[in-house]
N, C-alpha and C positions, 0 to 999 in steps of 0.2 A: 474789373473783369477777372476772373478766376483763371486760376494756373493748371490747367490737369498735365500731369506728366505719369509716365510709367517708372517706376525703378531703376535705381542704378545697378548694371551687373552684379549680382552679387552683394548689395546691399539692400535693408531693409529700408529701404526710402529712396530719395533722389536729390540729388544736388541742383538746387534752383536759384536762379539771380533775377532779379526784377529792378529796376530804376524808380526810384521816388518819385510819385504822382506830383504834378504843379495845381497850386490855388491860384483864382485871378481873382484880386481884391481892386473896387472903385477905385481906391484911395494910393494903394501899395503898388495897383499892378500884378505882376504875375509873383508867385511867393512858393519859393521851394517848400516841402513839406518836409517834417521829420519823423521816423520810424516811432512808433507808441506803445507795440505791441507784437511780439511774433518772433518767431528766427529772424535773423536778419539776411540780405542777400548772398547766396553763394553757400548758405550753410546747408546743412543733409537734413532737410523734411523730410520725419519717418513719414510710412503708410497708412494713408487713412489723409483726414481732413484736418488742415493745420489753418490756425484766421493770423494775418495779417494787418496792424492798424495803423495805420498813419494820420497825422497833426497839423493845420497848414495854421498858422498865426499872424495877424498881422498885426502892423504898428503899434496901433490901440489895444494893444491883446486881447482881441478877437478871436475866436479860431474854431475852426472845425474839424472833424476826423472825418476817413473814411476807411472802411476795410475791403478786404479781398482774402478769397478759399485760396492754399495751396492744396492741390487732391494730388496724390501721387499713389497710384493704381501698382498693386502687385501683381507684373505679368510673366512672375518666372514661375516655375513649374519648380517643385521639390526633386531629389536624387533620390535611389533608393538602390540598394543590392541586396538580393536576395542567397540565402544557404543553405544547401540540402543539407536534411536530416533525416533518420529514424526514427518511427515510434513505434510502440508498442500497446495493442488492444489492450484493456482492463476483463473482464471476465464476462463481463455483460456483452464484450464485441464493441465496445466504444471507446472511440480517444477524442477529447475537442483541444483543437491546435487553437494558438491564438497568434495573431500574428509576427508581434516580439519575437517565437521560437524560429520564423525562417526570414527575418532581415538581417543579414547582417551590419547592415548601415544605412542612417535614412537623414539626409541634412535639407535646408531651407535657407534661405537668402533670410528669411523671417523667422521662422517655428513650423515645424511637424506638427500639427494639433489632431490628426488622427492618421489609425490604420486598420483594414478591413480586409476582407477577402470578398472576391466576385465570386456570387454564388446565381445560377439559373433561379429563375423565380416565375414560376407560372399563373397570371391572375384568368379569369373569366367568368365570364357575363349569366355563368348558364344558356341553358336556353329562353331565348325573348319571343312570346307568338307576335306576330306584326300584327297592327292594326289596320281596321279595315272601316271605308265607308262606301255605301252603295253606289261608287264609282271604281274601284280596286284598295292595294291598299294606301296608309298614307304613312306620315313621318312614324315612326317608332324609332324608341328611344332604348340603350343597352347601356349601362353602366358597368366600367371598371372599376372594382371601388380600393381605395387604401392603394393606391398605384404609389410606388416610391420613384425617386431618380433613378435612371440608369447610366454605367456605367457607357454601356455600348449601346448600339440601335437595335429595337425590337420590332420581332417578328411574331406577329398577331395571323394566327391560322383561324378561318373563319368557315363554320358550316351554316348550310340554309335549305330548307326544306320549303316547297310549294309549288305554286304555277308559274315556273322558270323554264320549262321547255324551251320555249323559243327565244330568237338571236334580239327579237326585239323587248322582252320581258328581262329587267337587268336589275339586280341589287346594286345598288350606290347606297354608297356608307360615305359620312362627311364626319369627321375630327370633330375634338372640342371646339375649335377654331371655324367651323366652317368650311375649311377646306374637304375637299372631295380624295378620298381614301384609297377608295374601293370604287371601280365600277367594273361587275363580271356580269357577260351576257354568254350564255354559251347556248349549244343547239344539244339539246334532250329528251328526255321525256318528264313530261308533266306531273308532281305530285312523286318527284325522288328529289333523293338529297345529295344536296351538290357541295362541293367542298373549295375556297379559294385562299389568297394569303397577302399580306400585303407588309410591306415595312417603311417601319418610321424612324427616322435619325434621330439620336439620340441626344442632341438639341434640340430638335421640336419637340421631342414628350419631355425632358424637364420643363422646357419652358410654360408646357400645358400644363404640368403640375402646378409650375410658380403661379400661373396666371390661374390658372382652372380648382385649383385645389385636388385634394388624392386620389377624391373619386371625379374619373372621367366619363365625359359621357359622347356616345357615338351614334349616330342616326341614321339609319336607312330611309330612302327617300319614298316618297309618292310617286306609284307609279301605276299610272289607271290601267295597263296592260295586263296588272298580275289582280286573277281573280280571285275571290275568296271561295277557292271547290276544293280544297284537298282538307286530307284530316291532320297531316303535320305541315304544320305552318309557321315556322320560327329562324329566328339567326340567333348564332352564337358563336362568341371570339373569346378568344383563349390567346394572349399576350404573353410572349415568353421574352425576359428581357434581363439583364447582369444587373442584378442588386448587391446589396452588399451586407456584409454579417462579421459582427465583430469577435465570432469564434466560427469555427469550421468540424462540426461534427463528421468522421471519420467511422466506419462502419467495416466488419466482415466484408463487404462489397468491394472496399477499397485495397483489401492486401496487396500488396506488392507495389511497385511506383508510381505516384501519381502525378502530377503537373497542379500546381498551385500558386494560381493568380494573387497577388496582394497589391492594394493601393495604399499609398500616402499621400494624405493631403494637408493641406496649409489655410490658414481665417481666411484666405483669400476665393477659398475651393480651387487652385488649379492642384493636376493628381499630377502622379509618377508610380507607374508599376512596375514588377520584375517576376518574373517565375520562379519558384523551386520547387525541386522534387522530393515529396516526402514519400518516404519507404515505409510503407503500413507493415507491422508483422502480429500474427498472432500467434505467441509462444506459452499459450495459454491452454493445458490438457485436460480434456474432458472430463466431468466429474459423474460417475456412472455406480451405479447398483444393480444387484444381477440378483433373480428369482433364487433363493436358496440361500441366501446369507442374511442374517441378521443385518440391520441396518436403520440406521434412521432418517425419515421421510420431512421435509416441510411443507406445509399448505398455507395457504393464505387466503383469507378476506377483507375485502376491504367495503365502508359505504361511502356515502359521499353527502352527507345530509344538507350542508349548504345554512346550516340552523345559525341565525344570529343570535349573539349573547350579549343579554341587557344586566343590565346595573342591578346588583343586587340580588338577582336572580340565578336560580337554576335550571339549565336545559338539559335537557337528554333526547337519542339518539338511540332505537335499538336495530338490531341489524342481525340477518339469520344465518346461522352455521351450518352448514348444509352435512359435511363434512363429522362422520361419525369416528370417531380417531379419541385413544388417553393420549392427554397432551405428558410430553415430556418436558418440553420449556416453550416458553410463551414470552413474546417481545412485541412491544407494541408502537405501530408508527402513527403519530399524529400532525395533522397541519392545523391548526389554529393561527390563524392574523386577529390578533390583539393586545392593543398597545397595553403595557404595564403590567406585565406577567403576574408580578406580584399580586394582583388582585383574584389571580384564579385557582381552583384545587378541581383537578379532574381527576374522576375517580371510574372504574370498573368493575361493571358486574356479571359473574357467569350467570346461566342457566341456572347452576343449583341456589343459586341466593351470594356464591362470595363474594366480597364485594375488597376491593385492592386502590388506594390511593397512588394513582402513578405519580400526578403532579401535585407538589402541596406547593403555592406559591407563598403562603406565609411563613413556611422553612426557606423554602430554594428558587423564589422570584426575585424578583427586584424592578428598576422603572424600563428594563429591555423591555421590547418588542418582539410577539410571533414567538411559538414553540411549534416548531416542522422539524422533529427528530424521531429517533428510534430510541423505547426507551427497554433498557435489554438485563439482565441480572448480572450478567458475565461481561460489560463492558467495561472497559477499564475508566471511562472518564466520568466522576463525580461529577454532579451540579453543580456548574461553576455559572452562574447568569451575570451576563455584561450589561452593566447600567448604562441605561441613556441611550443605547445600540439599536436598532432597524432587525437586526439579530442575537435576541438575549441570549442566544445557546447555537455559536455556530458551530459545531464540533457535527457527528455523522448520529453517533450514539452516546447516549448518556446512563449511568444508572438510577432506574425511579428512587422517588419518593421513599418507597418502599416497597418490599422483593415481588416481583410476581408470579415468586416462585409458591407462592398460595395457591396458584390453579393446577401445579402438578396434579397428575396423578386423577382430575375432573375431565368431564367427557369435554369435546366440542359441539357435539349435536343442540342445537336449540336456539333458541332467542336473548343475546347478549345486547349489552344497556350500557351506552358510554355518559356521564354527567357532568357537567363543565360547568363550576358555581362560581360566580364573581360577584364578590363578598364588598366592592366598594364603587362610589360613584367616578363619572369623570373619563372613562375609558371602556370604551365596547368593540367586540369584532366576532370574525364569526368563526365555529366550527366546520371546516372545510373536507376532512376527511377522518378516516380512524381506519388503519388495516390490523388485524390481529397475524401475526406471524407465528404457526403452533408445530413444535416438533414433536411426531411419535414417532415410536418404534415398533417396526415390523417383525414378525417372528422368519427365521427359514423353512419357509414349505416352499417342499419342491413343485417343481411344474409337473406334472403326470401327463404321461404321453401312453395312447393308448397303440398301439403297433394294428397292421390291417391285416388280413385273414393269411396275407402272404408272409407275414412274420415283417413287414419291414413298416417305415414313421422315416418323414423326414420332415426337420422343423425349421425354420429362420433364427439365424443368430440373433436378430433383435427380436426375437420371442421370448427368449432369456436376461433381457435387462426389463427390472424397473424402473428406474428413472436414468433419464441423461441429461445434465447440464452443462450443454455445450452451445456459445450462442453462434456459432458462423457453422458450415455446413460439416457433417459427416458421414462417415458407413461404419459397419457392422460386420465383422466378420470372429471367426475363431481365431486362436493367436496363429503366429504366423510371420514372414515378411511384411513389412506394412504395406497396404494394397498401393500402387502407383496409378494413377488414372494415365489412361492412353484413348487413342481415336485413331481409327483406319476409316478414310474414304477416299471413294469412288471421283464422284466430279458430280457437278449439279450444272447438265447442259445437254439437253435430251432432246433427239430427235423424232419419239414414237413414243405411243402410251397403249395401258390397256384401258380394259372396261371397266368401271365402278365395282366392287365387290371381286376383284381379280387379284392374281399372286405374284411373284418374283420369287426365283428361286438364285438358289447358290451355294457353292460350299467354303466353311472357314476350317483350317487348319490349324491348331493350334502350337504355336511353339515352345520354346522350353520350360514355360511356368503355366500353370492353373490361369484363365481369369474368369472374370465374372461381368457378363455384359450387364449393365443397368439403364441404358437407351439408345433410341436408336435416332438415326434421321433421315428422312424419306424425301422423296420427290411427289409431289403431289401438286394438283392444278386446284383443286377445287376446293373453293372457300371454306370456312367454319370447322369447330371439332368433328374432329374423327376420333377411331378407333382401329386398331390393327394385331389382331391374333398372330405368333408369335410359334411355329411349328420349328421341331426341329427331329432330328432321327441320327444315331450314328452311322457312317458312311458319308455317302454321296447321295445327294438331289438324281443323279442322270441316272434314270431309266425308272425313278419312280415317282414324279411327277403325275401318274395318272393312279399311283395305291397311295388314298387317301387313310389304311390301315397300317400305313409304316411309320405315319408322323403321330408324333405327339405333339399335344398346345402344352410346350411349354410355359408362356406367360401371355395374357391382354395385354395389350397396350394402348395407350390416347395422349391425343395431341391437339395444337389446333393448327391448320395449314397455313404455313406461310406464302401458298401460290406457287407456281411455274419454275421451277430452276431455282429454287429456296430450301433453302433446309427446315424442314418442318418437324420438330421434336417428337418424338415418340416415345414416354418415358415406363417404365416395364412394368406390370402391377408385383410383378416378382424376379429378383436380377436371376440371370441365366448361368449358371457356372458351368463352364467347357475347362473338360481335361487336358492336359500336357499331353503334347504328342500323337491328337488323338482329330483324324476326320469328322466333322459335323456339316450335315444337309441344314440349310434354312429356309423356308416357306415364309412368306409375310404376307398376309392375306388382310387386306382392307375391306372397310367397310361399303354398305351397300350406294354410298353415297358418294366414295372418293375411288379413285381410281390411281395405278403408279405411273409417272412417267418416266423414262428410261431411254436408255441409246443402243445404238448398235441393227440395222436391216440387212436383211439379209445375211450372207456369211464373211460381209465384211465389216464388224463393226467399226462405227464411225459415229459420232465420237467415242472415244473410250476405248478403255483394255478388255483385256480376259481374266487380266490376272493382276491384282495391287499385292504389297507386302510389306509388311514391317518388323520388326526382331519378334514379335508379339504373335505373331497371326497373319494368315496369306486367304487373300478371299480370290476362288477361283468362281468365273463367271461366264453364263448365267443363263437363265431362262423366264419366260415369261408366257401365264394362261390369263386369259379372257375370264375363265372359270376353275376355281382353283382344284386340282387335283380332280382336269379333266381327262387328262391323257392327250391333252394335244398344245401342247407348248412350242411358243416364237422362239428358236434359236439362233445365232445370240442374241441374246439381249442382257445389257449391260444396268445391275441397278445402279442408281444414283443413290448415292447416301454416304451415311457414316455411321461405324460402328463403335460404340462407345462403351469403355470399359474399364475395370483394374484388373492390375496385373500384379501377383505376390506370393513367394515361397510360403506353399501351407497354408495359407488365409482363405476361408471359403465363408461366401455368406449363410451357408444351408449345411447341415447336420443329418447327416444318414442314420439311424436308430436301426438294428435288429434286435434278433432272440439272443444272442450272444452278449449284451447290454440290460437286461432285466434287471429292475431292483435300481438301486440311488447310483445315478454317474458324477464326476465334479469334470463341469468341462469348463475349462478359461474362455474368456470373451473377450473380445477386441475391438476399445471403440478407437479410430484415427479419423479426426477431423482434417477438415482439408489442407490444415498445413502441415497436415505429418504429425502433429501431435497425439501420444498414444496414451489410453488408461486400459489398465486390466481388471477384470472381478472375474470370480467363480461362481459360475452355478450350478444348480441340484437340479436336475433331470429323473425324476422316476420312472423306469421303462414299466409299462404293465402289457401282457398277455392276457387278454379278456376271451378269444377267442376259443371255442370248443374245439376236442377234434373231429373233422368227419371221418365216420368208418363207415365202411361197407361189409358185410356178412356174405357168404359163401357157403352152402351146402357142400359136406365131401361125405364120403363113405370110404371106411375104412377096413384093415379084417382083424377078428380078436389073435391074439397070440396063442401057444398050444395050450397054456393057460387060462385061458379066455379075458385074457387082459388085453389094453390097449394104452397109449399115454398120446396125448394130444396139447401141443403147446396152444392160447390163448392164438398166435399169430395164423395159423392157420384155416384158422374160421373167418377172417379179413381177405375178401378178396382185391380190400384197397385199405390202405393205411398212411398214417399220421407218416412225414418221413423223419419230424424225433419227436418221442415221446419216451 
């Protein structure tokens, strides 16, 4: 009989003793046996499967063995501790952590043989129509497919459209196993979609996996109740469950602390995790070009031909520039998988016929694998190809073959032709990609601004950048303090609403700096995008809520509603810059479809104030019309929201232009991404006056002098004039 035992604390096996089997011989009688094979008793059997043999012999030297399993099961779990660090974005906005950088110590009774990090992993089915026979419908079948183990238990959110109305009309859904999952019956209407959710421990879905394989499958039952009358007819489950990844890409999204789960496991698979916190930073400052400066631009193409390359042969690949640009320099990125470099010379051809040997594998191959680099004139690393390697050339960038600095100076416009020859037998793969990477240069023309009959233009600071390469979020303003984002609200817990297409009013104060509102956030009930006009007037709202001639629309706005007592984003089509020290009215007038809701009946509000404040801005409140800028507004009434904005000495997103500015201006531009990162460039503004002037003429009558002279200035005969000219 077999020995199963679990491990000894702390060792990679177990200490096991067993007593020597007896033989019964005709002749001997009973006949102790002797050990033949194996540990012997009492000694430390590693983990895993150990044989035992024993020898029973009698008089006549006779004899037989027999054997026996020691199993000794590894049931301890690994240690792990985990250490915060920091890291730092790359340019693109991406870090991949692995797990090494936040263990500080991982031990095993046995061996660590891996470490991962828990990542969400959302699989789903689509949508499946149920199947139907001319009794209702019957089994249908939904597959998960490529489902992995989970760490923890998943939650499978499940939508179903059809004839569910009623308490006796029920989707059951049954497991790979058979077992019953899901049974939702609810009381509805017929021919909507209904939505439920169900969870599975996280030992029953691996064990579906072991038994079931990756793709699972799930069944809705027969159920003669549910007819086949409606036009959407379908389930579909969406499985969201803790997989695991053996790096952890890190994003813009993640700046600042995050919580990171890591496991270690053991041959055995039992885990051990610990958290840390990694501090995302992005100290990485935007890389910007502004209207009016010399500079140089890159573009990029790329195709994707997918073309395999046979023995002996030449393939090509052409692919179209759309992009009318003199290149200044040109670098070329290729993926190719195909073993033994050495057999291949890829060559490029422009538009006008040149033709540039990037890769020559009979100089700079060899028996590596795959060339997936950038091949660049200005990089510093020579063709170095690693023999025998899965990666003949792992470096970023390499310099070609030969310069390709040939296409200086040729357009991009046209039909370019990648050829990929492999000049020997025995090894084929395929051309997977080709991007042309082409830098020109831009001359400094100004932006021309033409001013409006009132002599004034006012433009947006990112009207004067060319390009910005910043990959996590920024703004725009002229230099200045760098803008701070801030947020004043109200409360989202509303007692009273108005009508669809109705207003809220109020007034914001602004304190000791400049800001510039860029969204806002409403209270609104009613589903689906919106939109919301954006009125504002110097002063106060009170007393001109019914002269729709005092406000201005400042900026549209749209969002999509979050519902009742939610903050539903409002984002501005143009940010709003309010003065230091200076009263502003604000109207927000929704569309005909959404309606605000808000607090405060009568002249006791309830919930809410009259009045929020911050160092920033004081929003005094409020009022509210059915119809906006009808003259009969609910007082008080308190908006729910929040007002979203930056705050910054000098910094303004928008540019005031008059007649005093004609001719070429150099203004600084300011880009600061959201972690305060700042870049500067200058740009050229040409102010123009297009405008004529109007005059008006006036009849006078004069009288001659005793001389019979008179002298009359030009200004005279204008009964209305230019006020400079």
């Amino acid at each position: 009989m077999d020995i199963v035992v679990d491990n000894s604390p702390g060792a990679c096996g177990a200490t096991v003793g067993f007593s020597p089997p007896f033989a019964t011989d005709t002749e001997d009688g009973i006949i102790v046996s002797t050990q033949t094979g194996g540990l012997p008793s009492g000694s430390l059997f590693p983990v895993g499967t150990s044989v035992v043999e024993f020898t029973a012999t009698d008089s006549d030297g006779n004899s037989t063995s027999c054997t026996f399993n020691v199993i000794v099961n590894d049931a301890e779990d690994p240690t792990v501790a985990c250490q915060d660090i920091t890291v730092e974005l790359d340019d693109m906005g991406m870090y991949s952590l692995t797990p090494a950088e936040v263990i500080a110590s991982s031990s095993d009774n046995c061996a660590v043989t891996g470490a991962s990090f828990e990542v969400p992993l959302t699989l789903t089915t689509g949508q499946v129509p149920f199947n139907f026979d001319g009794t209702g419908i019957i089994d249908t079948d939904a597959v998960i497919a490529a489902a992995p183990n989970t760490f923890g238990d998943v939650t499978v959110a499940v939508e179903y459209a059809g004839d569910f109305g009623g308490t006796f009309e029920a989707l059951v859904i049954e497991g790979p196993d058979g077992s019953t999952v899901l049974n939702d019956a609810v009381a509805g209407s017929d021919c909507t979609t209904f939505t439920a959710s169900f969870t599975v421990a996280a030992a029953t879905w691996n064990n579906w996996v072991a038994t079931y394989g990756p793709d699972l499958t799930f069944t809705s039952q027969t159920d003669t109740d549910v007819d086949n009358i409606c036009t959407d007819q379908y389930f579909q489950l969406d499985a969201t469950l803790s997989s695991q990844s053996s790096t952890l890409d890190l994003t813009c999204a993640n700046v600042g602390p995050n919580n990171v789960t890591v496991y270690v496991t053991d041959a055995a698979g039992n885990t051990a995790n610990c958290v840390a916190v990694v501090t995302v930073e992005d100290n990485t400052a935007p890389v910007i070009t502004c209207i009016g400066e010399p500079a140089t631009i890159t573009g990029t193409t790329t195709t994707n031909p997918g073309i395999n390359i046979v023995d002996n042969t030449t393939v090509s690949a052409t692919f179209d520039v759309t992009d009318d640009v003199t290149i200044a320099d040109l670098d070329v990125a290729l993926d190719i998988t195909h073993t033994w470099t050495g057999d291949l010379i890829v060559t490029l051809e422009s538009p006008t016929g040149t033709q540039v040997t990037i890769f020559d594998g009979n100089a700079d191959g060899c028996s590596g694998d795959n060339i997936q680099d950038t091949y660049d004139d200005e990089s510093a690393n020579a063709l170095d190809c690693q023999a025998g390697t899965p990666d003949a050339f792992p470096l970023d960038d390499y310099i070609p073959s030969n310069p390709l600095s040939a296409f200086d100076g040729e357009g991009t416009l046209g039909t370019w032709t990648i050829f990929v020859e492999d000049d020997a037998g025995g090894d084929t793969g395929v051309l997977n990609s080709v991007s042309l990477i082409y830098s020109y240069d831009v001359t400094g023309v100004p932006l021309d601004v033409v001013l409006d009959a009132n002599g004034m233009a006012t433009i947006n600071a990112s009207d004067l950048l060319l390009s910005v390469d910043e990959a996590c979020g920024y703004v725009v303003t002229t230099v200045g303090t760098p803008p701070v984002a801030g947020s004043l609200g109200t409360l989202f817990n509303s007692n009273n609403g108005g009508s669809t297409g109705g207003a809220v009013y109020f007034d914001i104060t602004v304190g000791p700096e400049d800001i510039t509102i860029t969204d806002l956030d409403i209270n609104t009930a009613e589903a689906g995008a919106f939109t919301m006009d954006v009125y504002t007037l110097v002063g106060s709202y009170v007393g001109n809520e019914g002269d729709a001639g005092a406000w201005t629309l400042s900026s549209p706005s749209s969002g999509t509603s979050a519902g009742d007592d939610n903050p539903s984003n409002a984002v501005l089509d143009n940010p709003i810059a309010l003065a230091a020290g200076t009263t502003y009215g604000m109207a927000l007038v929704l569309d005909a479809s959404h309606g605000h809701e808000y607090s405060g009946t009568g002249t006791d509000p309830a919930p809410g104030n009259t009045s929020y404040s911050n160092a920033d801005l004081t929003l005094s409140l409020g009022s509210a019309s059915n119809v906006p800028f009808d003259g009969a507004p609910f007082t008080p009434r308190i908006f729910n929201g929040n007002i979203n904005y930056f705050s910054g000495g000098g910094a303004s997103p928008t540019i005031d232009l008059d007649c005093s500015m004609l001719g070429e201006n150099q203004i600084d531009i300011q880009v600061t991404d959201d972690s305060g990162n700042v870049a500067i460039c200058t740009a050229t503004v040409n102010v123009l006056d297009e405008t004529s002037p109007i005059l008006v003429c006036q009849d006078i009558t004069l009288p001659l002098d005793e001389n019979g002279m008179a002298t009359i200035e030009p200004e005279d005969l204008l009964a209305e004039g230019p006020t400079i000219y």
